[in-house]
N, CA, C and O atoms as a MOPAC input file, in Angstrom:
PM7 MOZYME 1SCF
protein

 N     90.14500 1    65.39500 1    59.95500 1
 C     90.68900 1    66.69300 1    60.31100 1
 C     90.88400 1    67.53200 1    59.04600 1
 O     91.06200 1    67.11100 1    57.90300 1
 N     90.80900 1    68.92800 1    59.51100 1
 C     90.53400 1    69.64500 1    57.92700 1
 C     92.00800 1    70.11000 1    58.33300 1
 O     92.38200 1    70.35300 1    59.48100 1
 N     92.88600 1    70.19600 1    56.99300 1
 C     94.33400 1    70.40400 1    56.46800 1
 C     94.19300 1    72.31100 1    56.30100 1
 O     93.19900 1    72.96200 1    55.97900 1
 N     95.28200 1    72.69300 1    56.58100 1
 C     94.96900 1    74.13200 1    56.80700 1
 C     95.71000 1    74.69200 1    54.75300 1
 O     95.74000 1    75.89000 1    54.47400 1
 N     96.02200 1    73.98400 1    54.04600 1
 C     96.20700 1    74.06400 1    52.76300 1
 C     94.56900 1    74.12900 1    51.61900 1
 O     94.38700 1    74.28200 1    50.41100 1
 N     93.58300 1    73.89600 1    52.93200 1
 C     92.47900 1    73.51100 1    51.90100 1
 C     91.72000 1    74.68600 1    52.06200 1
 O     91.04800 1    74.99400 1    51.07800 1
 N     91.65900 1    75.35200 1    52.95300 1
 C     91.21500 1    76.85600 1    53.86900 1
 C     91.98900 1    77.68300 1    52.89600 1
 O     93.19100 1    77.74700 1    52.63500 1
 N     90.66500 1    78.45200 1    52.32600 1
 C     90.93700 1    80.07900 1    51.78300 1
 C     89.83700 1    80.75200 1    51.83400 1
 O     88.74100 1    80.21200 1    51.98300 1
 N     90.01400 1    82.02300 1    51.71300 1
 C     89.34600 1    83.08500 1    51.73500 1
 C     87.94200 1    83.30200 1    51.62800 1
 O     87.64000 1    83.55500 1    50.46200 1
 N     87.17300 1    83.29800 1    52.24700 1
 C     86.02200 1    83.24100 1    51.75500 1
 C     85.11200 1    81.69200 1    52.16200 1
 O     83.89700 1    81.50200 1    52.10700 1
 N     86.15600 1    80.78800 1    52.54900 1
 C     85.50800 1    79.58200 1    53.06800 1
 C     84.57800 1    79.87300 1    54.43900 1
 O     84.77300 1    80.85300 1    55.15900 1
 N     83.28100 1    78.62100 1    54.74700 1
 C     82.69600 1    78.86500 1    55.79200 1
 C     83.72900 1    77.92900 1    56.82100 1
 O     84.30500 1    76.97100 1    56.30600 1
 N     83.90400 1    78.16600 1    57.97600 1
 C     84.08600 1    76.79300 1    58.94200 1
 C     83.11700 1    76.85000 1    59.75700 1
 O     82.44400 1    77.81900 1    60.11100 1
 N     83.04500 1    75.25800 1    60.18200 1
 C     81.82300 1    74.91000 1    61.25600 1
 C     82.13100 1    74.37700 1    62.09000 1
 O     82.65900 1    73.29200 1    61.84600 1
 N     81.99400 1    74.80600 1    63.61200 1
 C     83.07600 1    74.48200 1    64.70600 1
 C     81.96600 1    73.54200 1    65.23700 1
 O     80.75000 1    73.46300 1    65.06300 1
 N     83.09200 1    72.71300 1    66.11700 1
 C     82.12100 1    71.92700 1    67.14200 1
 C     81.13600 1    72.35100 1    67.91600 1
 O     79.98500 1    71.92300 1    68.00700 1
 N     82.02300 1    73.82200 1    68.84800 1
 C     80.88800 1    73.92300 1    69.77500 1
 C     79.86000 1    75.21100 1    68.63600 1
 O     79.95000 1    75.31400 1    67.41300 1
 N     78.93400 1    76.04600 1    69.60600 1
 C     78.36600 1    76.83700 1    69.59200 1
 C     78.68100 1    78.39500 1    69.99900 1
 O     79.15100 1    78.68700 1    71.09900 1
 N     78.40500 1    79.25700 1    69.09800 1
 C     79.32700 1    80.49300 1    69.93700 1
 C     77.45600 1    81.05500 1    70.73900 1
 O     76.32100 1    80.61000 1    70.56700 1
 N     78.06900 1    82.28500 1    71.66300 1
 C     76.99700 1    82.43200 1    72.46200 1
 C     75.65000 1    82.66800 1    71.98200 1
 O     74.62100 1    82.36600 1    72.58700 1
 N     75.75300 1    83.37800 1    70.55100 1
 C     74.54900 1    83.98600 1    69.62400 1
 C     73.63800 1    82.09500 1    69.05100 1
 O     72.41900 1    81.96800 1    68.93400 1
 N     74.17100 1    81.49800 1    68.92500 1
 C     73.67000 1    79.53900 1    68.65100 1
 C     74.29500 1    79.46500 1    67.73200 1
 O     74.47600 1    78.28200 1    67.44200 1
 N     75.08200 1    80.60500 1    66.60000 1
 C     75.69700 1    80.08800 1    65.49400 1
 C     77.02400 1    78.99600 1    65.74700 1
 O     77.73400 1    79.04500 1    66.75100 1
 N     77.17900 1    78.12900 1    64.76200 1
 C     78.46300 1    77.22500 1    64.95600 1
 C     79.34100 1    77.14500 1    63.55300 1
 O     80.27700 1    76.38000 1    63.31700 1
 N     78.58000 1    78.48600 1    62.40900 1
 C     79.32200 1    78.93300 1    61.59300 1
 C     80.15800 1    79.97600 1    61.77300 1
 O     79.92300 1    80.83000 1    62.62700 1
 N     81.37100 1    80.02000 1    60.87500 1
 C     82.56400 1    81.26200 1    60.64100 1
 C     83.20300 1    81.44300 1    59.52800 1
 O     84.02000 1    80.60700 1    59.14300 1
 N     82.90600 1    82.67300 1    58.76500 1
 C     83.78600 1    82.92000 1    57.34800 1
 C     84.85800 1    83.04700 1    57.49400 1
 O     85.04100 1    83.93600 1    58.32500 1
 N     85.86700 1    82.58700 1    57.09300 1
 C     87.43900 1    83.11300 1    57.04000 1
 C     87.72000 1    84.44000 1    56.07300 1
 O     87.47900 1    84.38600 1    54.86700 1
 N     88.19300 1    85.50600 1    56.63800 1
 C     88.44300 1    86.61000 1    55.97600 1
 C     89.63600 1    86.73300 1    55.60700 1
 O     89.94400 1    87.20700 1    54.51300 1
 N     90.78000 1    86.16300 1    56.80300 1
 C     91.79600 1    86.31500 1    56.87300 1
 C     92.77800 1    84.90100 1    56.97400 1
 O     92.47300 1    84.03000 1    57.78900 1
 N     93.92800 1    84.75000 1    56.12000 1
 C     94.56500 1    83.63600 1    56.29200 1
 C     96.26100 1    83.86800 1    57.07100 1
 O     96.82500 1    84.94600 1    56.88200 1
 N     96.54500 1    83.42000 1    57.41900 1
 C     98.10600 1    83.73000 1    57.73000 1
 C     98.57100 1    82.60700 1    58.99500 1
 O     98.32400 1    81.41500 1    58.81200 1
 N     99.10100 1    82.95400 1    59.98900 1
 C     99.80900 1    82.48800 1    60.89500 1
 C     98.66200 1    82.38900 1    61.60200 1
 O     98.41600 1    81.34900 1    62.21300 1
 N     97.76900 1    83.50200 1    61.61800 1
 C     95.97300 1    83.68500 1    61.93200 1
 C     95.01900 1    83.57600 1    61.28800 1
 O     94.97900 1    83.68100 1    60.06200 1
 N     93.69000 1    83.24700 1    62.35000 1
 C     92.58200 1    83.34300 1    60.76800 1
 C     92.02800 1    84.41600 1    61.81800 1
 O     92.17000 1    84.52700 1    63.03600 1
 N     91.44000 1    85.05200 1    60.99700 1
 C     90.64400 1    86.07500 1    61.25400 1
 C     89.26800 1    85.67200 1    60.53300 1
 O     89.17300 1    85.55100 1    59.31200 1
 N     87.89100 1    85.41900 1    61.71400 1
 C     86.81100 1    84.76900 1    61.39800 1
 C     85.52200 1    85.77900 1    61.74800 1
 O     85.54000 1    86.61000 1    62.65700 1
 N     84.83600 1    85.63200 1    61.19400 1
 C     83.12300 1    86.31900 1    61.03100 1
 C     82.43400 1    85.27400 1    61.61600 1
 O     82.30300 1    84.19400 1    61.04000 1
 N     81.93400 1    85.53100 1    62.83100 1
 C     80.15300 1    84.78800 1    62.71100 1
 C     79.43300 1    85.20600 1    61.75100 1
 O     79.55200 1    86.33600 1    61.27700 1
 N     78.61600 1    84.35600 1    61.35900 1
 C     77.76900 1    84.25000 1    60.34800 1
 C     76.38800 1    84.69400 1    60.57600 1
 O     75.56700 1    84.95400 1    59.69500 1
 N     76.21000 1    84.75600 1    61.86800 1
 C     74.68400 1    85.27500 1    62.38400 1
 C     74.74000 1    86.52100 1    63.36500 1
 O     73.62500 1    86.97900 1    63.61200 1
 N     75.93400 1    87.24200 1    64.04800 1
 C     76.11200 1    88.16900 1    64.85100 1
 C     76.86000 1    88.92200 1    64.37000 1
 O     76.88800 1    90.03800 1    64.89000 1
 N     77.88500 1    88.63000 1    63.05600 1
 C     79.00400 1    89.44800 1    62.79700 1
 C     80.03200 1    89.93400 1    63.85600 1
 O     80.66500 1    90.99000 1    63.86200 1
 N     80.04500 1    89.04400 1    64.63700 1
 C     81.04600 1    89.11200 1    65.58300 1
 C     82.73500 1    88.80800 1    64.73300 1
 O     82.95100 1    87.85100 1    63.99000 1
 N     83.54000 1    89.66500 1    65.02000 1
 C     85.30700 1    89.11200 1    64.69200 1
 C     85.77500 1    88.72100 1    65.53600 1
 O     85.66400 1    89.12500 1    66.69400 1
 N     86.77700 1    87.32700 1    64.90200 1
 C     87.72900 1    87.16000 1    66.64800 1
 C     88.72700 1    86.86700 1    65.53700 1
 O     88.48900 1    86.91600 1    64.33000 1
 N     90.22100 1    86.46400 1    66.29500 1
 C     91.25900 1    86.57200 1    65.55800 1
 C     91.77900 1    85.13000 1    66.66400 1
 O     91.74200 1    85.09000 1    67.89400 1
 N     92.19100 1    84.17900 1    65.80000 1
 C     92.63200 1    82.43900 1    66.37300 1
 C     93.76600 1    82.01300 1    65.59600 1
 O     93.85600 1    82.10200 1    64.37200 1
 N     94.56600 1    81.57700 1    66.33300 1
 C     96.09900 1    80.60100 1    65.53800 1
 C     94.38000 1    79.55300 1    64.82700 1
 O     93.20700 1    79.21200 1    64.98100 1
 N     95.91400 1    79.54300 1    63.84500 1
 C     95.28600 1    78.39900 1    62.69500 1
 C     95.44100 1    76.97200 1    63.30700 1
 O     94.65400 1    76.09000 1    62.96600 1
 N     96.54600 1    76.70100 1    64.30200 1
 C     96.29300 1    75.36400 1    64.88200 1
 C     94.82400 1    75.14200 1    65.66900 1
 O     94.12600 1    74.18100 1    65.34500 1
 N     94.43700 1    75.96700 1    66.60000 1
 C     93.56700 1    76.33700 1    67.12100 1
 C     92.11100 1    76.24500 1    66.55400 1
 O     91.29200 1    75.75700 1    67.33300 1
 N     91.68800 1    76.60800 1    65.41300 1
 C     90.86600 1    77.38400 1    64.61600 1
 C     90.83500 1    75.42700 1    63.81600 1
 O     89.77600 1    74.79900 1    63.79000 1
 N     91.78800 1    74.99400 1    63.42700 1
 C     91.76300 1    73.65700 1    62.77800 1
 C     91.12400 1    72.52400 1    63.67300 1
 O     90.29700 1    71.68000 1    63.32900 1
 N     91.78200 1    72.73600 1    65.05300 1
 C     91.78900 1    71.62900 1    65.97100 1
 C     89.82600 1    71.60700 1    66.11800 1
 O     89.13600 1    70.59900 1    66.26100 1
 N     89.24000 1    73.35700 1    66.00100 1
 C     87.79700 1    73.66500 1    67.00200 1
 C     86.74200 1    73.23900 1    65.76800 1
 O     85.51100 1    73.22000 1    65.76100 1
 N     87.67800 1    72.92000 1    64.77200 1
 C     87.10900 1    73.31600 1    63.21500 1
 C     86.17600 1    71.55500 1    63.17300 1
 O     86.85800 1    70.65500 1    63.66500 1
 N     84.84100 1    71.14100 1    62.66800 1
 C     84.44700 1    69.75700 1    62.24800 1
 C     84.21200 1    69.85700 1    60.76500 1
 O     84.42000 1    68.76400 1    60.23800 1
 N     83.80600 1    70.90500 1    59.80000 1
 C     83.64000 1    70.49000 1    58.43100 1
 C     84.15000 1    72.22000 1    57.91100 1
 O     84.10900 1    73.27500 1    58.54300 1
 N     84.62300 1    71.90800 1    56.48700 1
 C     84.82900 1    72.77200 1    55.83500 1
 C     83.46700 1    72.91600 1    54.84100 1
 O     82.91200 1    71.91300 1    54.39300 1
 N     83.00500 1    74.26700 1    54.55800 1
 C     82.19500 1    74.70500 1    53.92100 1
 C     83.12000 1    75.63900 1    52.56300 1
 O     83.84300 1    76.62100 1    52.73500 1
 N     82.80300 1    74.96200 1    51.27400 1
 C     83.69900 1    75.61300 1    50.32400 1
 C     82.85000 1    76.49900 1    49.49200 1
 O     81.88800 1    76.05100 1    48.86800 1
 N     83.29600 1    78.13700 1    49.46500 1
 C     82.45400 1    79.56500 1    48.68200 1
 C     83.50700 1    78.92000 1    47.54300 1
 O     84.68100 1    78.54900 1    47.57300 1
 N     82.61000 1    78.97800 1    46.67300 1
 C     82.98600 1    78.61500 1    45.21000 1
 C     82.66400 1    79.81900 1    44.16400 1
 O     82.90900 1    79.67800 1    42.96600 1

């Protein structure tokens, strides 16, 4: 399980499922009580509790 201390700005996450476009990537733009996430292939925004967003989350992708 990815720890929500390791998540910042600019990280990719890669969710289990698939969103409708086939991507199963999301940039984090935003950190807080929320993440506020980018698809990576539609530029779609959605806005998810971080429990939520952790639980849907399988690997962290780190922007270095």
């Amino acid at each position: 399980m990815i720890v929500a201390t390791d998540v910042e700005v600019g990280d990719i996450l890669k969710f289990k499922k698939n969103h409708p476009c086939g991507s199963n990537t999301w940039k984090v733009l935003r950190i807080g009580i929320d993440f506020k996430l980018e698809c990576t292939t539609c530029g779609r925004m959605i806005m998810i509790s971080r429990l939520e967003a952790l639980k849907k989350a399988k690997a962290l992708i780190k922007n270095n």
